[in-house]
PDB file of N, CA, C and O in Angstrom, chain B, residues numbered from 101:
ATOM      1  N   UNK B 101     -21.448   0.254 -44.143  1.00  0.00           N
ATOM      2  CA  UNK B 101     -21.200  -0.494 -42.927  1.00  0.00           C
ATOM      3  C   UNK B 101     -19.719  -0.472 -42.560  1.00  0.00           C
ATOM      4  O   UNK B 101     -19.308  -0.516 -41.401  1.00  0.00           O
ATOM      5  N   UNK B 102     -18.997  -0.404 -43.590  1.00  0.00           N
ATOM      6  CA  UNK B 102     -17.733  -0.373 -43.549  1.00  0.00           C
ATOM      7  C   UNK B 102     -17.031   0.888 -42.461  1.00  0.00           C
ATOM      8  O   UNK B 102     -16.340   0.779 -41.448  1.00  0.00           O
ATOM      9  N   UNK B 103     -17.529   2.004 -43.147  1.00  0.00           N
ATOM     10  CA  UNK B 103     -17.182   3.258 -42.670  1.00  0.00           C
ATOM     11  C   UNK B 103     -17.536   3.445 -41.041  1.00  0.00           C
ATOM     12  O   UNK B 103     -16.994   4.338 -40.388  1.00  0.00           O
ATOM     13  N   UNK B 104     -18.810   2.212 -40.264  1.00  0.00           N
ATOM     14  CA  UNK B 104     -19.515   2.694 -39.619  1.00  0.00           C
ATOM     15  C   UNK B 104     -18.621   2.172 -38.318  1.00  0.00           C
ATOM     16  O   UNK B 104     -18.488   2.668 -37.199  1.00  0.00           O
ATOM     17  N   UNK B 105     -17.975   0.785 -39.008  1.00  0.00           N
ATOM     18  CA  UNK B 105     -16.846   0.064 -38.308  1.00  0.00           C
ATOM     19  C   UNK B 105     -15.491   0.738 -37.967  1.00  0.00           C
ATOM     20  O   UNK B 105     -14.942   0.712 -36.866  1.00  0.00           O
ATOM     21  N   UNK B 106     -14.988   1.418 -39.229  1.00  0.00           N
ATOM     22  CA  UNK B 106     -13.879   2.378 -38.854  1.00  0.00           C
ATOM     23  C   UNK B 106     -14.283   3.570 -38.058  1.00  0.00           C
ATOM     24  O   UNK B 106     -13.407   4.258 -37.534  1.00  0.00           O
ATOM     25  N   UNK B 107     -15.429   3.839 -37.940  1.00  0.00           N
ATOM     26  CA  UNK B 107     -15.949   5.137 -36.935  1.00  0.00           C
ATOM     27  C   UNK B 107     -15.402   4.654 -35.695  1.00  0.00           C
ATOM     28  O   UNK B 107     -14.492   5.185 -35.058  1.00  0.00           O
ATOM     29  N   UNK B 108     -16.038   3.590 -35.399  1.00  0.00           N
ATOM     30  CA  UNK B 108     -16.402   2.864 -33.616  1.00  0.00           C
ATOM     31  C   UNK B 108     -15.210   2.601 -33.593  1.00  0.00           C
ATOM     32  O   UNK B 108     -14.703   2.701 -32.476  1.00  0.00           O
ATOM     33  N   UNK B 109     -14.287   2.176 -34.732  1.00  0.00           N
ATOM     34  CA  UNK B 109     -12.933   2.003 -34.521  1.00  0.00           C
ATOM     35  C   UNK B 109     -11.706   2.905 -33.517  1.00  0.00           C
ATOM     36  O   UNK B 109     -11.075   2.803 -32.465  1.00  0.00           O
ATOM     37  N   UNK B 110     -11.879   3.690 -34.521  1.00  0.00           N
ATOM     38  CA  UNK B 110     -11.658   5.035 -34.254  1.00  0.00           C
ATOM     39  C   UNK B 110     -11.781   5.304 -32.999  1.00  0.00           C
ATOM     40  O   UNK B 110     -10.913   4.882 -32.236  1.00  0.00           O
ATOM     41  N   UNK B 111     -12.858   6.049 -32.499  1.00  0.00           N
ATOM     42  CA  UNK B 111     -13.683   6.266 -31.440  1.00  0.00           C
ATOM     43  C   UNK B 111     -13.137   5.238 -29.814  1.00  0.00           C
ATOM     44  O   UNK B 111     -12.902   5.841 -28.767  1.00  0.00           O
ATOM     45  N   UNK B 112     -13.047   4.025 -29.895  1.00  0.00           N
ATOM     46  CA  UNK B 112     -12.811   3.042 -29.255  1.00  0.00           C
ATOM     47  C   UNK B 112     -11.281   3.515 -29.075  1.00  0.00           C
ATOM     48  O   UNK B 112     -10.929   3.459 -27.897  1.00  0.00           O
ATOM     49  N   UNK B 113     -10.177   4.018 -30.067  1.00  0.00           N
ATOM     50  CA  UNK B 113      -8.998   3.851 -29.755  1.00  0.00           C
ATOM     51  C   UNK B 113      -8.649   5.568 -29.114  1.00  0.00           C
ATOM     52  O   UNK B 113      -7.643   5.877 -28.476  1.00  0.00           O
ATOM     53  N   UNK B 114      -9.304   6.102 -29.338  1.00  0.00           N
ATOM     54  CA  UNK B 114      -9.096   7.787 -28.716  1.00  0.00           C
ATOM     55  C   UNK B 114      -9.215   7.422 -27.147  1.00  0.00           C
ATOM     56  O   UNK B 114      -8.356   7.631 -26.290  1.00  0.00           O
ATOM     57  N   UNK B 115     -10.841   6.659 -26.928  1.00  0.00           N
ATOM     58  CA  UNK B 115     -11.441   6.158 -25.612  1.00  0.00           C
ATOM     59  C   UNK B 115     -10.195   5.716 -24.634  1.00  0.00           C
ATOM     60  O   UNK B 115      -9.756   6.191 -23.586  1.00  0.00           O
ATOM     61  N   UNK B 116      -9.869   4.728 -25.352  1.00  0.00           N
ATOM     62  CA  UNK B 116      -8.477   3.750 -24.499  1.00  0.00           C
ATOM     63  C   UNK B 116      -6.957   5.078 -24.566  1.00  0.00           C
ATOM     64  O   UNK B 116      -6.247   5.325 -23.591  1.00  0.00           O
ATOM     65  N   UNK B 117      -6.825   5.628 -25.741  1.00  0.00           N
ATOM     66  CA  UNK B 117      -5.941   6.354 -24.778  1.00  0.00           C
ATOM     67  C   UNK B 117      -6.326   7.464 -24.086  1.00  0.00           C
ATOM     68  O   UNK B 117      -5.471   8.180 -23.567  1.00  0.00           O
ATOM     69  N   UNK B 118      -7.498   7.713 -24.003  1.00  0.00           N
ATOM     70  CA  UNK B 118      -7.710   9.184 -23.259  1.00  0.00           C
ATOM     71  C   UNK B 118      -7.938   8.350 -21.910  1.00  0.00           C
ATOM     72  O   UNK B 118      -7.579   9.052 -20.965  1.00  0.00           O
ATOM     73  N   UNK B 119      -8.516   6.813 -21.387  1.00  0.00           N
ATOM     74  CA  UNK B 119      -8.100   6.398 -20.587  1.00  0.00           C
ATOM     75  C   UNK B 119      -6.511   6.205 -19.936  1.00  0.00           C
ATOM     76  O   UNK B 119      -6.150   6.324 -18.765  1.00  0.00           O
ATOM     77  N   UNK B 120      -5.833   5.913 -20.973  1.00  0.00           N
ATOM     78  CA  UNK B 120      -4.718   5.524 -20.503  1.00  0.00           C
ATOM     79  C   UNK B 120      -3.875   6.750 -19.659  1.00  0.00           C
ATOM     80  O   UNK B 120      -2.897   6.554 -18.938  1.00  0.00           O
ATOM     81  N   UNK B 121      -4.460   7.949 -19.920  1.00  0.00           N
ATOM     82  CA  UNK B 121      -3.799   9.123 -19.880  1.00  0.00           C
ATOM     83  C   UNK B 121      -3.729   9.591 -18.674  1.00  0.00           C
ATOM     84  O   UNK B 121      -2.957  10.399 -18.156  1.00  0.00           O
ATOM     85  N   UNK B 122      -5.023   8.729 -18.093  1.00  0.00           N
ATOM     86  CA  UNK B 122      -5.253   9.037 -16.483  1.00  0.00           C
ATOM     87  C   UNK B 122      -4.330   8.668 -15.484  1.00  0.00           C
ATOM     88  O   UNK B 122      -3.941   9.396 -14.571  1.00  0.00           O
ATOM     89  N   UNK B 123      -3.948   7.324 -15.733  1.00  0.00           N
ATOM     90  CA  UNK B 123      -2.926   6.456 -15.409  1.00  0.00           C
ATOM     91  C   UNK B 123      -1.928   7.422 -14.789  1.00  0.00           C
ATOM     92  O   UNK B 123      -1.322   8.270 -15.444  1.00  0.00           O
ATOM     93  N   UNK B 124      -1.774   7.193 -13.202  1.00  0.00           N
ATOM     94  CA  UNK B 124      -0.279   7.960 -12.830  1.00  0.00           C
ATOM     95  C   UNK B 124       0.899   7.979 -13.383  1.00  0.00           C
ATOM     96  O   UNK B 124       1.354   6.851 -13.572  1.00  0.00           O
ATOM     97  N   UNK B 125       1.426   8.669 -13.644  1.00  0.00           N
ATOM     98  CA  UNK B 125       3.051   8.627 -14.564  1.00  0.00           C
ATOM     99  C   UNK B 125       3.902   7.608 -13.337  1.00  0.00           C
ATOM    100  O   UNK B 125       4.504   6.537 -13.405  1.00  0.00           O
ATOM    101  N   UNK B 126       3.596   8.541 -12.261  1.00  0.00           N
ATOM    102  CA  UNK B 126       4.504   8.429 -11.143  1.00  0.00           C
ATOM    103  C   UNK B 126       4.365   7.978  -9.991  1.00  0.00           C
ATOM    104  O   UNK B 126       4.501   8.790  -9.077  1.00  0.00           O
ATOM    105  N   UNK B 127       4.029   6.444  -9.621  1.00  0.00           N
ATOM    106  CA  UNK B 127       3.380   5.785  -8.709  1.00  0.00           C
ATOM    107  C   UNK B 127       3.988   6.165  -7.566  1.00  0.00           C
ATOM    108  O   UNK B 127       3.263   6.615  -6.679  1.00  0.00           O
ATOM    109  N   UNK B 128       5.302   6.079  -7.357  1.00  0.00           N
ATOM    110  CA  UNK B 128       5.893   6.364  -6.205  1.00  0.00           C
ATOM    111  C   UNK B 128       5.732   7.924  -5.699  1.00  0.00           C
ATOM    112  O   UNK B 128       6.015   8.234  -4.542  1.00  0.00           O
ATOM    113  N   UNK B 129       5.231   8.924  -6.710  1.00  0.00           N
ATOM    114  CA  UNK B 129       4.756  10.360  -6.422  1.00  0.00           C
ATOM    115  C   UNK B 129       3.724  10.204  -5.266  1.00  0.00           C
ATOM    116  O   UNK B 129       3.671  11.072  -4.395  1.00  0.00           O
ATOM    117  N   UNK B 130       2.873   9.079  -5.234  1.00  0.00           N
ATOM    118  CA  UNK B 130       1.672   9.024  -4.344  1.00  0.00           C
ATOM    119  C   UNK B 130       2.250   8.202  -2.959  1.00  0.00           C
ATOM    120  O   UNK B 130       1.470   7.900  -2.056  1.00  0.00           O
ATOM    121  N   UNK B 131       3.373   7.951  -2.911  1.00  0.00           N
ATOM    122  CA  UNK B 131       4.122   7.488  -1.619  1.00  0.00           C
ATOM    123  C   UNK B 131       3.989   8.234  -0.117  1.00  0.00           C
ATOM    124  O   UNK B 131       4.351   9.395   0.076  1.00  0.00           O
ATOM    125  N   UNK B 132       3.410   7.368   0.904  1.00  0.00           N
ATOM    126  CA  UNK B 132       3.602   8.282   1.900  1.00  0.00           C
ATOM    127  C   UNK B 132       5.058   9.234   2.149  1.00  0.00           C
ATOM    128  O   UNK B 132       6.203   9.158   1.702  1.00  0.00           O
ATOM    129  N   UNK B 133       4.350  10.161   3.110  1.00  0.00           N
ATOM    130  CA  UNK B 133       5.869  10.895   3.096  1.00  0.00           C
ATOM    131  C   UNK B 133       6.438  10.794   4.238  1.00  0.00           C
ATOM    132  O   UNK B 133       5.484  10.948   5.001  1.00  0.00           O
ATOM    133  N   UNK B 134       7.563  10.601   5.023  1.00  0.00           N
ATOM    134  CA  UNK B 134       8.163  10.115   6.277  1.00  0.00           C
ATOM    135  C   UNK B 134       7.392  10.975   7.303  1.00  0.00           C
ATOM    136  O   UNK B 134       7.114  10.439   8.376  1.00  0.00           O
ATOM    137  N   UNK B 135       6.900  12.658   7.018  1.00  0.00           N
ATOM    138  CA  UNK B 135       6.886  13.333   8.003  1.00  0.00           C
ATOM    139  C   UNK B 135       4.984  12.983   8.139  1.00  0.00           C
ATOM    140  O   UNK B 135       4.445  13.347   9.184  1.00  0.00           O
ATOM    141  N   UNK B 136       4.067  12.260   6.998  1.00  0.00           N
ATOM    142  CA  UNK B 136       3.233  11.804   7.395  1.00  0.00           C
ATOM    143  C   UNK B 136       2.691  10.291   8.016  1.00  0.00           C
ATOM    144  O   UNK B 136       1.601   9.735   7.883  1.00  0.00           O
ATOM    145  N   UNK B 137       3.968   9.858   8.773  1.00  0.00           N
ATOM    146  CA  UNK B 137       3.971   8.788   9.272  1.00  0.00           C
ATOM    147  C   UNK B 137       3.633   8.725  10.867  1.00  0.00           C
ATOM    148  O   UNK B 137       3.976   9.777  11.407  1.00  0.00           O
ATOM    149  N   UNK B 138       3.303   8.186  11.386  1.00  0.00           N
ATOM    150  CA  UNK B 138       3.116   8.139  13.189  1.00  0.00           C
ATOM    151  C   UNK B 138       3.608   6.851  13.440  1.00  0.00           C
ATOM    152  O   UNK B 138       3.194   5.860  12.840  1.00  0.00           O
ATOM    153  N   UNK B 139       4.532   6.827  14.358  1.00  0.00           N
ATOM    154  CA  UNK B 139       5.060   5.934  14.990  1.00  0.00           C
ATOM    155  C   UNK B 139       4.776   5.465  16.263  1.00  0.00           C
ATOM    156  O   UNK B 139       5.039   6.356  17.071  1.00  0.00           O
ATOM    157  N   UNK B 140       4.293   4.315  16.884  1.00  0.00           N
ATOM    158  CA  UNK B 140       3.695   4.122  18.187  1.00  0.00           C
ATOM    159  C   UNK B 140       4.639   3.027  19.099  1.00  0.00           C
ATOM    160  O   UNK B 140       4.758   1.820  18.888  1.00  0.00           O
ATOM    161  N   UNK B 141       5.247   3.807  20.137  1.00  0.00           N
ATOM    162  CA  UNK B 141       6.450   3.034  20.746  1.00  0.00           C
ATOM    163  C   UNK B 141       5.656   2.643  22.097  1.00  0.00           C
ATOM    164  O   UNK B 141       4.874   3.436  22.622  1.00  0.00           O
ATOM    165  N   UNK B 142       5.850   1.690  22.484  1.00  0.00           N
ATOM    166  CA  UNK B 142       5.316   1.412  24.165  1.00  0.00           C
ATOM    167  C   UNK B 142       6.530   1.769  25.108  1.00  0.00           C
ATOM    168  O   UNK B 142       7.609   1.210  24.908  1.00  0.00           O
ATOM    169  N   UNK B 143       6.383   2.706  26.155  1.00  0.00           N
ATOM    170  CA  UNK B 143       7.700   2.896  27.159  1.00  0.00           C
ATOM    171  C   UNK B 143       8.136   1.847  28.085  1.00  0.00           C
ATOM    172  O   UNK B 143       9.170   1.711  28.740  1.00  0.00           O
ATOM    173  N   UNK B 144       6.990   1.086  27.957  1.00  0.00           N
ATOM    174  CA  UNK B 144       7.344  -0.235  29.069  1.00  0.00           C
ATOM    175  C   UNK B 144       8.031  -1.570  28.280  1.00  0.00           C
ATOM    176  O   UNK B 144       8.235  -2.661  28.811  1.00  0.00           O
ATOM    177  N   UNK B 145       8.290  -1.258  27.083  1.00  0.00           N
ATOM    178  CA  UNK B 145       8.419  -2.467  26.444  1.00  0.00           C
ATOM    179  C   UNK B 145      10.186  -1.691  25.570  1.00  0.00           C
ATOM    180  O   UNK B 145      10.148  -0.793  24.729  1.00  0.00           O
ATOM    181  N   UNK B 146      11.747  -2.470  26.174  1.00  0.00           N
ATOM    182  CA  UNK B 146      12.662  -2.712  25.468  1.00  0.00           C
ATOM    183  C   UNK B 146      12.488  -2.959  24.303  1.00  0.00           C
ATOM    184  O   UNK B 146      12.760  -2.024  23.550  1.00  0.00           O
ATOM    185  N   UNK B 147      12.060  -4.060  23.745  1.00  0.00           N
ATOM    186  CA  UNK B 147      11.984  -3.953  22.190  1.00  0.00           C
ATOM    187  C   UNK B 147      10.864  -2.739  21.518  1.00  0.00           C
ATOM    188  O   UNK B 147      11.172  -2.325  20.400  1.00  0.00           O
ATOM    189  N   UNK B 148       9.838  -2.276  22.034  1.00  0.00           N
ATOM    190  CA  UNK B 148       9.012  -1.529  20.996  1.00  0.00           C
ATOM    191  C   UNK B 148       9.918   0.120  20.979  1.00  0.00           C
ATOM    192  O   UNK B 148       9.939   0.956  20.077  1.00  0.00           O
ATOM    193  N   UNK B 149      10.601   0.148  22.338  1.00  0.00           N
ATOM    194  CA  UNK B 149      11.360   1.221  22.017  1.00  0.00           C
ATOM    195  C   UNK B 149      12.670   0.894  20.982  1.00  0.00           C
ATOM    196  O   UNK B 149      13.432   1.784  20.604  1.00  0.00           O
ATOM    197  N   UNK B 150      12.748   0.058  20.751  1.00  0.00           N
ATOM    198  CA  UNK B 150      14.200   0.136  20.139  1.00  0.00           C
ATOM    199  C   UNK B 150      13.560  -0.094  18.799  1.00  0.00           C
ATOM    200  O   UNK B 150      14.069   0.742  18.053  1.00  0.00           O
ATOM    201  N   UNK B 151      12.674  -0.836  18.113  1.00  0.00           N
ATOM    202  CA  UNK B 151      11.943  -1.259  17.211  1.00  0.00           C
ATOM    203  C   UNK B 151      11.940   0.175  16.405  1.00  0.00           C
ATOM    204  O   UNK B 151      12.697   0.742  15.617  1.00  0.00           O
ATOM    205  N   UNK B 152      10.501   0.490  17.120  1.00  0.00           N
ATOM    206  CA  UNK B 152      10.209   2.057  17.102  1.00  0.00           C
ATOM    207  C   UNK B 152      11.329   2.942  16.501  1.00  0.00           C
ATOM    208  O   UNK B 152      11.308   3.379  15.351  1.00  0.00           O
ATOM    209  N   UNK B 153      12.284   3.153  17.385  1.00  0.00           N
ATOM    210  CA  UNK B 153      12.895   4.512  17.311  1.00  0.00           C
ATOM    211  C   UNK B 153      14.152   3.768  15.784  1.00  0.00           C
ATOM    212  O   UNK B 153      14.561   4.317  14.761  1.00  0.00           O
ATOM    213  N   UNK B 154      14.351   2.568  16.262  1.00  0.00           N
ATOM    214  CA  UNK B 154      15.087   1.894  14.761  1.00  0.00           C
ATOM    215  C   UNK B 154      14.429   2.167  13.408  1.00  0.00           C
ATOM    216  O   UNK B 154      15.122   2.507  12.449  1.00  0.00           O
ATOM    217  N   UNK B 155      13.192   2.035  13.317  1.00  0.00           N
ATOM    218  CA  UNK B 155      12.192   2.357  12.167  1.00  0.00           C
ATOM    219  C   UNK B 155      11.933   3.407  11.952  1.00  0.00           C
ATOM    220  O   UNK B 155      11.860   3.622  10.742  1.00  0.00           O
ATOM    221  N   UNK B 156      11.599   4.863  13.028  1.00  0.00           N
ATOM    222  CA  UNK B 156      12.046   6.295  12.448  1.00  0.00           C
ATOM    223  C   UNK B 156      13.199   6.731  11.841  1.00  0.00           C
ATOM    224  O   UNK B 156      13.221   7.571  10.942  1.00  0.00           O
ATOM    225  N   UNK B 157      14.395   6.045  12.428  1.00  0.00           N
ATOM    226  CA  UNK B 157      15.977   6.425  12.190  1.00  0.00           C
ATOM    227  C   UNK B 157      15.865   6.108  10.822  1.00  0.00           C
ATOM    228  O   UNK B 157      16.085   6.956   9.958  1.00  0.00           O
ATOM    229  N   UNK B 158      15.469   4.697  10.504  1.00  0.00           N
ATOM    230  CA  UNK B 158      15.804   4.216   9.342  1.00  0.00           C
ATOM    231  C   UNK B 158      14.644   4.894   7.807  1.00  0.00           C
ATOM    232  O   UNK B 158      15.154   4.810   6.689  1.00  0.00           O
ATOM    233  N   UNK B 159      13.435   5.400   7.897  1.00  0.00           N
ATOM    234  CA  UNK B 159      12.927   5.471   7.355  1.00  0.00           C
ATOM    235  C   UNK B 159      12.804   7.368   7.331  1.00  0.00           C
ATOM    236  O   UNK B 159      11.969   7.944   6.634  1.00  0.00           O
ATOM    237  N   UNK B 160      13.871   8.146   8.286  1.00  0.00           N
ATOM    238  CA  UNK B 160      13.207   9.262   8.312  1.00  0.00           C
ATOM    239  C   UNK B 160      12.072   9.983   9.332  1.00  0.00           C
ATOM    240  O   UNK B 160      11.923  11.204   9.357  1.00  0.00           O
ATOM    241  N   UNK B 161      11.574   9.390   9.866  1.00  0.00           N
ATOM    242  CA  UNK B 161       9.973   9.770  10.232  1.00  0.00           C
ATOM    243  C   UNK B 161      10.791  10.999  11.582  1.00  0.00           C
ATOM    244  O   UNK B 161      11.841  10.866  12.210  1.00  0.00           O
ATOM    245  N   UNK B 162      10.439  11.383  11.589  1.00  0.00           N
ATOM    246  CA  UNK B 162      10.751  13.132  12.339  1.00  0.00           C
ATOM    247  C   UNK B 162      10.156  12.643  13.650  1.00  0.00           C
ATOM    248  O   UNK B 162       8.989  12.251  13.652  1.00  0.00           O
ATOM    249  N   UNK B 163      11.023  12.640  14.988  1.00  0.00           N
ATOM    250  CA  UNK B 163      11.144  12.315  16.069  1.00  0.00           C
ATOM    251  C   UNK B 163       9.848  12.823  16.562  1.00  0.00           C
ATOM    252  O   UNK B 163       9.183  12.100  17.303  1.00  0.00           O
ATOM    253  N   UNK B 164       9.388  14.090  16.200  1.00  0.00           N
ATOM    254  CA  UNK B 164       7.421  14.676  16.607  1.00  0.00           C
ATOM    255  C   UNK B 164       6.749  13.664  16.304  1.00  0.00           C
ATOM    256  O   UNK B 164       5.651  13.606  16.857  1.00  0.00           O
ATOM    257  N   UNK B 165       7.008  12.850  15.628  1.00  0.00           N
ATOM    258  CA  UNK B 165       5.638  11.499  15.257  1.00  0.00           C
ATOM    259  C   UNK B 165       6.137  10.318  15.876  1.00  0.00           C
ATOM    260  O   UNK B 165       5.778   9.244  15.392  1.00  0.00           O
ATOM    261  N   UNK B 166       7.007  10.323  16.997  1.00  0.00           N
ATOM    262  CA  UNK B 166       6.979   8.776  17.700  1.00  0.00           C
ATOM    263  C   UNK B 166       6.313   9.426  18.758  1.00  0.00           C
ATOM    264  O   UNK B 166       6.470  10.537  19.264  1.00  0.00           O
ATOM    265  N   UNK B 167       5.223   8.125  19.074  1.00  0.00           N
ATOM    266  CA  UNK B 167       4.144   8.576  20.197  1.00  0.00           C
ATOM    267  C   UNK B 167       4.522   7.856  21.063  1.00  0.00           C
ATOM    268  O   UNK B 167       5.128   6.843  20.716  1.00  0.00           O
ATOM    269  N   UNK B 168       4.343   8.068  22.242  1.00  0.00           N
ATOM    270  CA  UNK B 168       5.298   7.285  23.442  1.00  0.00           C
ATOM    271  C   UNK B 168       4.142   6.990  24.036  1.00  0.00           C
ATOM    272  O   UNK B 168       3.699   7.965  24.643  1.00  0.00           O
ATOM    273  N   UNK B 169       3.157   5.584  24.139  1.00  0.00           N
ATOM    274  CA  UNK B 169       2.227   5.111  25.301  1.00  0.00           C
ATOM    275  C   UNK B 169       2.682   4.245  26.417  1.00  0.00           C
ATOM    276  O   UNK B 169       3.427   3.324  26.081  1.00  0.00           O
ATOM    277  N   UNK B 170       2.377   4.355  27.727  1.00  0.00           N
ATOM    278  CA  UNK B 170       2.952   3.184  28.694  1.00  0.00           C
ATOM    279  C   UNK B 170       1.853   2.492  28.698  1.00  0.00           C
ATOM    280  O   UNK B 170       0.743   2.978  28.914  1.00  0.00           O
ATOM    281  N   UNK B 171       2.125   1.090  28.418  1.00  0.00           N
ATOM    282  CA  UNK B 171       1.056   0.080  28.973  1.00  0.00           C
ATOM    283  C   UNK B 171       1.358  -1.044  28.763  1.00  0.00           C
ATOM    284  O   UNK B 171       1.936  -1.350  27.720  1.00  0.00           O
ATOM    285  N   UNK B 172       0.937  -2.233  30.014  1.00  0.00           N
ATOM    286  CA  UNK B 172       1.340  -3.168  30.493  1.00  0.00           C
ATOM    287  C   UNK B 172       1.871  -4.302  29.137  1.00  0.00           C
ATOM    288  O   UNK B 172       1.207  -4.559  28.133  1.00  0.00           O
ATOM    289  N   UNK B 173       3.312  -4.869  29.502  1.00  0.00           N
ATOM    290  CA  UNK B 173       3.572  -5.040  28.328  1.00  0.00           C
ATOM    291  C   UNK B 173       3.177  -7.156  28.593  1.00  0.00           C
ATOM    292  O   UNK B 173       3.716  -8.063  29.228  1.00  0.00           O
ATOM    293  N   UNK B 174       1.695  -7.002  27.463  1.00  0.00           N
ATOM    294  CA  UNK B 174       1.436  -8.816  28.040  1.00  0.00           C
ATOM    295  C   UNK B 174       0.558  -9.125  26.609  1.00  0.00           C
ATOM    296  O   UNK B 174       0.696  -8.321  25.687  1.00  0.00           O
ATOM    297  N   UNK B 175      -0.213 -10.126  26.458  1.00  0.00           N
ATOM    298  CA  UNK B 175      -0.687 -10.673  24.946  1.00  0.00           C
ATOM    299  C   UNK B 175      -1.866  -9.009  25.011  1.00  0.00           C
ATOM    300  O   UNK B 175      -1.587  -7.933  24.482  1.00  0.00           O
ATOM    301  N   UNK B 176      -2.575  -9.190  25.464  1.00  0.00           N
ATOM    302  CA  UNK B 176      -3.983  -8.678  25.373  1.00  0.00           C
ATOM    303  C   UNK B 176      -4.060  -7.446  26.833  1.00  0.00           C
ATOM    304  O   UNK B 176      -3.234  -7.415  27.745  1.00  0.00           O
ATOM    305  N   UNK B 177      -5.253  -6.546  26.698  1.00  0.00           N
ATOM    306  CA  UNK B 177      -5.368  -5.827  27.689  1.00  0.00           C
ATOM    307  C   UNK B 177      -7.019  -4.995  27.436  1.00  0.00           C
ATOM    308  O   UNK B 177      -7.692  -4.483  26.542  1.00  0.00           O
ATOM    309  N   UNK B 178      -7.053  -5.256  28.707  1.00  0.00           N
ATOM    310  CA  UNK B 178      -8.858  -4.867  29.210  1.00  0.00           C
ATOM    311  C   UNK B 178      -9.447  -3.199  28.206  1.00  0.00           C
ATOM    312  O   UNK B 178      -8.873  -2.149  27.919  1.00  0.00           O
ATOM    313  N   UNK B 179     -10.772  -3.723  27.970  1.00  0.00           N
ATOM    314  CA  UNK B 179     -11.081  -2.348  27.822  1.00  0.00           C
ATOM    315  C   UNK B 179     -10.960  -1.241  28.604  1.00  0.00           C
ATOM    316  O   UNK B 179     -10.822  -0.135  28.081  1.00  0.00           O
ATOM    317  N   UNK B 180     -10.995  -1.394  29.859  1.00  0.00           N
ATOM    318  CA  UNK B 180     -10.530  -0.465  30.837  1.00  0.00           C
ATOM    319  C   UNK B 180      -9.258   0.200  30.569  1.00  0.00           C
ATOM    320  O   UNK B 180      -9.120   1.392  30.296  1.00  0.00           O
ATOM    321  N   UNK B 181      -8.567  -0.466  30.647  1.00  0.00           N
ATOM    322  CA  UNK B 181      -7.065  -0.321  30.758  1.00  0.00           C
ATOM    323  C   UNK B 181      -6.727   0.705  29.309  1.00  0.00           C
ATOM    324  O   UNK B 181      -6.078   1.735  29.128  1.00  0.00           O
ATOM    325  N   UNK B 182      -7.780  -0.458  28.198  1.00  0.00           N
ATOM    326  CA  UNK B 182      -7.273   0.454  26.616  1.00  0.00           C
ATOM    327  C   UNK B 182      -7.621   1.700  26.752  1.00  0.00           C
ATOM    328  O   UNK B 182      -6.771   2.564  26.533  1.00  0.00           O
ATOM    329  N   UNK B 183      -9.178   2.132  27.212  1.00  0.00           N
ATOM    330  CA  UNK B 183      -9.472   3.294  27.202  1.00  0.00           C
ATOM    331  C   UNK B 183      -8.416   4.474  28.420  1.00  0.00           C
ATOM    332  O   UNK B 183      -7.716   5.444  28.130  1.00  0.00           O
ATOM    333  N   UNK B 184      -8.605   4.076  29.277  1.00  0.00           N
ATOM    334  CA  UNK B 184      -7.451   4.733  29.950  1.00  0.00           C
ATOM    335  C   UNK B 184      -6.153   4.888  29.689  1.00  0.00           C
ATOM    336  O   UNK B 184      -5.429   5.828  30.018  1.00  0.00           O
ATOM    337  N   UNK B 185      -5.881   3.905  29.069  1.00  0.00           N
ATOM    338  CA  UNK B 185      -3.566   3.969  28.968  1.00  0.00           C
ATOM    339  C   UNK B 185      -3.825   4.825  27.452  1.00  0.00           C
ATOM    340  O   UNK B 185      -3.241   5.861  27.133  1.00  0.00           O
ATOM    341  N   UNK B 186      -4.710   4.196  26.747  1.00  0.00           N
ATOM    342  CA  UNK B 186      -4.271   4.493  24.697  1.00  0.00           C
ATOM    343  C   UNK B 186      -4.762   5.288  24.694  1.00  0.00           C
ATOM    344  O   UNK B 186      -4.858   5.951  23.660  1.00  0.00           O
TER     345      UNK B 186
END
């Protein structure tokens, strides 16, 4: 019985590190990358342009991924309007 305990023993500790092994080394390896970012600026809106283009500058994101939409700058906006402007 003894032996049967150091088996499962055994066995159990290979298990946990051949789990552990999976484990990313390098978490930040799986980080988005600036040039897979999209940026969405509104043209009618002073702050989302400055926001926007402040947050590419600062983070990198490659001027091809700020998307420029015009639309009315207020809380909420019609399905109409979304499907047409966005």
């Amino acid at each position: 019985m003894n032996a049967l305990k150091s088996h499962k023993f055994f066995w159990t500790v290979i298990l946990i590190l051949f789990l552990c092994a999976l484990i990313p080394v390098d978490p930040l390896g799986a980080a988005i990358k600036p040039e897979e970012v999209a940026v969405i600026v509104n043209t009618e809106s002073k702050d989302s342009l400055r926001i926007g283009e402040l947050y590419a500058r600062l983070r990198n994101v490659p001027t091809r991924n700020i998307i420029r939409i015009s639309t009315p700058v207020k809380e909420g906006i019609s399905r109409t309007d979304y499907e047409r402007l966005i």
